[in-house]
N, C-alpha and C positions, 0 to 999 in steps of 0.2 A: 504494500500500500504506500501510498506517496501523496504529499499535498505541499501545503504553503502555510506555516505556523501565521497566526494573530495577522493575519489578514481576510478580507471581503471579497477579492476579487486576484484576479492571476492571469499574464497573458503569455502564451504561447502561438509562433509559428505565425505570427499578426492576426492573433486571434485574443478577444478580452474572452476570460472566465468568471461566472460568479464562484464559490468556494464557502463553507463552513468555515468564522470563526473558531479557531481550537489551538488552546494552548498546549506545550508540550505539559503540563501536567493535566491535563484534562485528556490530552489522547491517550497518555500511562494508563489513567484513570479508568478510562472506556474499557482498552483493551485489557483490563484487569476484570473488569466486571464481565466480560464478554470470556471469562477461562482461556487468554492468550497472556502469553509470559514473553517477553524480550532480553536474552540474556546474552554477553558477552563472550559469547562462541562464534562459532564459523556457521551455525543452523539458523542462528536468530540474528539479528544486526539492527542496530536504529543509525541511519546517517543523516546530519543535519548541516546545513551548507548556509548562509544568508538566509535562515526561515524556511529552506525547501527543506523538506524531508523525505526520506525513505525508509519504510519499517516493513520488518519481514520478523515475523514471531510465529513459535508452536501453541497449538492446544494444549492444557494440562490439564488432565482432569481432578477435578477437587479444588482447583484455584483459589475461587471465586468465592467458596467455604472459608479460606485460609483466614480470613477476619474473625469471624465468628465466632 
């Protein structure tokens, strides 16, 4: 998955996008509630460039219990 951190809008290719406001703690936060885990290996990776990002995370099951 890939967006553009705390912005409205993104243009690519001469093209404008709208986009989801989302903070990097609010998309941790999602994909926590969602039983996705992003961990510092070669399987999982989060890259963040001037606000672009790129996240690539596994399923775990029981995660999303892990609070509780």
């Amino acid at each position: 998955m890939g967006g553009i951190l705390e912005e409205t809008w993104c243009a690519f290719g001469g093209r404008t996008f709208s986009c989801l406001y989302v903070t990097e703690e609010n998309l941790f936060s999602a994909l926590k509630e969602a039983g996705l885990q992003v961990e510092n290996d070669r399987k999982c990776v989060f890259y963040e460039i001037d606000g672009m990002f790129m996240v690539c995370a596994k399923k775990v099951d029981g995660l999303e219990d892990s609070d509780s």
